[in-house]
C-alpha positions in Angstrom: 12.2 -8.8 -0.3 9.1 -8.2 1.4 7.6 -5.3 3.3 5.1 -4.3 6.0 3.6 -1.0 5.9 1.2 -0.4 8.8 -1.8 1.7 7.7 -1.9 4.3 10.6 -6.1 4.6 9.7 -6.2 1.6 12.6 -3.8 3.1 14.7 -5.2 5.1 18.4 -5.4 9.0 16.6 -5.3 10.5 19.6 -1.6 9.3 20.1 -0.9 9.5 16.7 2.7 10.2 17.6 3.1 7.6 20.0 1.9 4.8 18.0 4.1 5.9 14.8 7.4 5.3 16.4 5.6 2.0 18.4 5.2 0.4 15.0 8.3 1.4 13.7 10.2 -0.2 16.9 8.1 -3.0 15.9 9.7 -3.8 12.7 7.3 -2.1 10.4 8.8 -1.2 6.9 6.5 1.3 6.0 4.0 3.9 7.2 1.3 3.6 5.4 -1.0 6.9 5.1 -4.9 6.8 3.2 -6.3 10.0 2.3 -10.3 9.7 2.1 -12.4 12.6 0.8 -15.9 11.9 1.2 -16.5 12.5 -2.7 -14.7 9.3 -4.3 -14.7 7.6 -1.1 -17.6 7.6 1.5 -15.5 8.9 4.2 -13.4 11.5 5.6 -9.8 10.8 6.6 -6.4 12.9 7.1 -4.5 15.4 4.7 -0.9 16.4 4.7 -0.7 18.0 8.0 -0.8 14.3 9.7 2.0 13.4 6.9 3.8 16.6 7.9 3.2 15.9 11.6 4.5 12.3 11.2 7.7 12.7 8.8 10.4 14.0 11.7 9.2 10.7 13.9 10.5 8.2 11.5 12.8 7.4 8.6 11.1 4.6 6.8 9.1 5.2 4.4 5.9 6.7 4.4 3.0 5.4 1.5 0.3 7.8 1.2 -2.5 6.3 -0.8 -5.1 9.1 -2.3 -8.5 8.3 -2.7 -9.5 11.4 -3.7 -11.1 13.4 -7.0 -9.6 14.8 -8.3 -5.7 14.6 -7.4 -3.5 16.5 -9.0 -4.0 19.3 -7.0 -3.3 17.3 -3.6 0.1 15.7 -4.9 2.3 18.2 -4.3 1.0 19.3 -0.5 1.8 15.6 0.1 5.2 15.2 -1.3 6.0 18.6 0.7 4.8 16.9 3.9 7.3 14.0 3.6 5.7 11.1 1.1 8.0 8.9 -0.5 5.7 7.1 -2.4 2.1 8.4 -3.9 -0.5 6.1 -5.0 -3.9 7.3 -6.5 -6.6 5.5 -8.5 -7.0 6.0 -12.1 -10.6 6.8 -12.0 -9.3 9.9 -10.1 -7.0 11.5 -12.7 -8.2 13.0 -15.8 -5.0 12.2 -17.6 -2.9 9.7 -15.3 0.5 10.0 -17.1 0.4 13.6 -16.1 -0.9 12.9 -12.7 2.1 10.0 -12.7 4.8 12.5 -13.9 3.2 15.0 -11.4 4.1 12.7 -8.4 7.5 12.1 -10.3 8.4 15.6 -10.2 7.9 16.1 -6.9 10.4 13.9 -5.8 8.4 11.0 -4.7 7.5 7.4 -6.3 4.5 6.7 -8.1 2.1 4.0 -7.7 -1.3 3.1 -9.3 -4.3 0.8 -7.6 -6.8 -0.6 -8.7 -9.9 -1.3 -7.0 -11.8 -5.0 -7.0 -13.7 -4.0 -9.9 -11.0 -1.9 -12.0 -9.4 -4.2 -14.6 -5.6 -4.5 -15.1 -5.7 -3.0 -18.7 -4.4 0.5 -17.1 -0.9 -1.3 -17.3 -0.7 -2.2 -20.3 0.3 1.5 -21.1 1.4 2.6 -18.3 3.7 0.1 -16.2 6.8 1.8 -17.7 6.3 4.6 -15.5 5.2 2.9 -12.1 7.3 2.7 -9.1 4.3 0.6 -7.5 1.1 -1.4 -8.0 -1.1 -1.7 -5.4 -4.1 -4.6 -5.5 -6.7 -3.6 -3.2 -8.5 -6.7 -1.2 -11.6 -5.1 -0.4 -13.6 -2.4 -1.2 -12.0 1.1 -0.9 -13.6 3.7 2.0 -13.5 1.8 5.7 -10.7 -0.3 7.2 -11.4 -3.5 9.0 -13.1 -5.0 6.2 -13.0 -8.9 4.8 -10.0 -10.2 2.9 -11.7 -9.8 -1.3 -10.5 -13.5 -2.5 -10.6 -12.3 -6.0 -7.4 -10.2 -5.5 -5.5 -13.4 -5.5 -5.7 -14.2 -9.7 -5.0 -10.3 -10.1 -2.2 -10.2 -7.8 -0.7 -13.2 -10.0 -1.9 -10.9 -13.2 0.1 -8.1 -11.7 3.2 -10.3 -10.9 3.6 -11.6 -14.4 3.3 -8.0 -15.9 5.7 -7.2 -14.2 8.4 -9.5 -14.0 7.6 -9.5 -17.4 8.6 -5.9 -18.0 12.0 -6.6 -16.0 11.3 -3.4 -14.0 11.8 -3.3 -10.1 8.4 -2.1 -9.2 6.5 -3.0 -5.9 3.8 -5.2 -5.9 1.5 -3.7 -2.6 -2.0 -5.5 -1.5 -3.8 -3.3 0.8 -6.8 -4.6 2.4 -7.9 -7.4 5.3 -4.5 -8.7 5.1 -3.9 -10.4 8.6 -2.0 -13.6 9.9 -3.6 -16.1 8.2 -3.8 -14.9 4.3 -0.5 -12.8 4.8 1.3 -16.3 3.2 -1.1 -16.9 0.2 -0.8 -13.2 -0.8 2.8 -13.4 -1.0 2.4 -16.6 -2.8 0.1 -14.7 -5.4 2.9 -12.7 -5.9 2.5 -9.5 -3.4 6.0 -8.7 -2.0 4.4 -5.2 0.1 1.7 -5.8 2.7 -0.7 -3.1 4.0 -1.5 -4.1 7.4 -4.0 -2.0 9.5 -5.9 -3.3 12.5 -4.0 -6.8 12.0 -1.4 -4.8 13.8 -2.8 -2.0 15.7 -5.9 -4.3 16.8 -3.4 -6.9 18.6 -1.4 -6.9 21.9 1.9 -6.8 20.9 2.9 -5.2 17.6 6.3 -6.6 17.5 4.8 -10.5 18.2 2.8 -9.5 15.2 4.7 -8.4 12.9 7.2 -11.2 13.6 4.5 -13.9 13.1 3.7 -11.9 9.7 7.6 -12.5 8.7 7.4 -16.0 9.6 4.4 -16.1 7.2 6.0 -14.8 4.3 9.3 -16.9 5.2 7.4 -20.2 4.8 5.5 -18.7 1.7 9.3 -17.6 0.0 10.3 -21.3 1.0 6.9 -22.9 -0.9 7.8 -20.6 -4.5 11.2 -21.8 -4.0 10.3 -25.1 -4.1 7.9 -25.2 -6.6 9.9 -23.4 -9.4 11.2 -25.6 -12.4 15.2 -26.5 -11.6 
């Protein structure tokens, strides 16, 4: 199954509202939500009022993603505001199982990303306890930026983990994804797709998202075809 989650840091602020339930109309599976604290990150973004402000609009989903240090303090103001799932970094946490048991008993899922440069090896001890990796394509601080390449071969790292743990956790890429890499993500192994001005920087949001399901169709069709009978 795949999913869209439109990354509301693209969307018109001033109609915050408006553009929420637009997306959602649209066919968006998630609302996606990045927290930037001008400390781990170069710039300022939104905090749990916006998540607050935003939860009685919609009932999918809404992925916050922290980029902030440090973040155990800031988990629980979130899942009060309405988060379903949490992601942080590990480089924000000074002991991530706690931080991941933290988001845990809160009531929400738990997800870990990892930057360009931030090796897979966090997994190794810890994909037991994820709900959600999350493979960022570019660089973490601004939106509009250029599709990293190099997320590809740790996307298809990530996948085999875990299928290879048997667990259902997400597998999210969150950067420059638009209409024409959509497909080779999900053919790296991505099955959730953070979309930000790919959506809110075109026309027609539905026509969008639509041609982003076509995408992954044709993708789904080319593993098919290429697995052993």
């Amino acid at each position: 199954m795949y999913r869209i989650a439109a990354n509301i840091l693209s969307a018109n602020l001033a109609r915050l509202g408006d553009e929420v339930t637009a997306v959602v109309r649209a066919g968006a599976d998630l609302i996606h939500v990045d927290v930037m604290d001008n400390h781990y990150v170069p710039i300022l973004s939104v905090g749990p009022s916006v998540c607050e402000a935003i939860r009685p609009l919609t009932a999918v989903p809404i992925d916050v993603h922290l980029m902030v240090k440090p973040v155990d303090r800031i988990v629980p103001e979130f899942a009060r505001a309405g988060a379903d799932l949490i992601t942080f970094h590990p480089e924000t946490a000074e002991h991530i199982e706690r931080t991941i048991d933290l988001i845990h008993d809160h009531g929400c899922k738990a997800g870990l990303a990892f930057n360009p440069a931030t090796p897979l090896a966090w997994l190794d001890r810890l994909l037991g306890k994820l709900d959600l990796v999350s493979i960022l394509s570019v660089n973490p601080g601004f939106g509009s930026h250029k599709f990293i390449s190099a997320a590809l071969p740790k996307l298809r790292e990530a996948r085999r983990r875990i299928d290879e743990s048997g667990r259902p956790i997400w597998l999210e890429v969150n950067g420059g994804v638009k209409l024409d890499n959509i497909a080779e993500a999900a053919q790296a192994g991505a099955d959730t797709f953070v979309a930000g001005s790919a959506i809110y920087g075109s026309e027609d949001y539905a026509v969008t998202i639509s041609s982003m399901r076509a995408q992954l169709a044709w993708a789904a069709s080319l593993r098919r075809s290429l697995q052993p009978a």
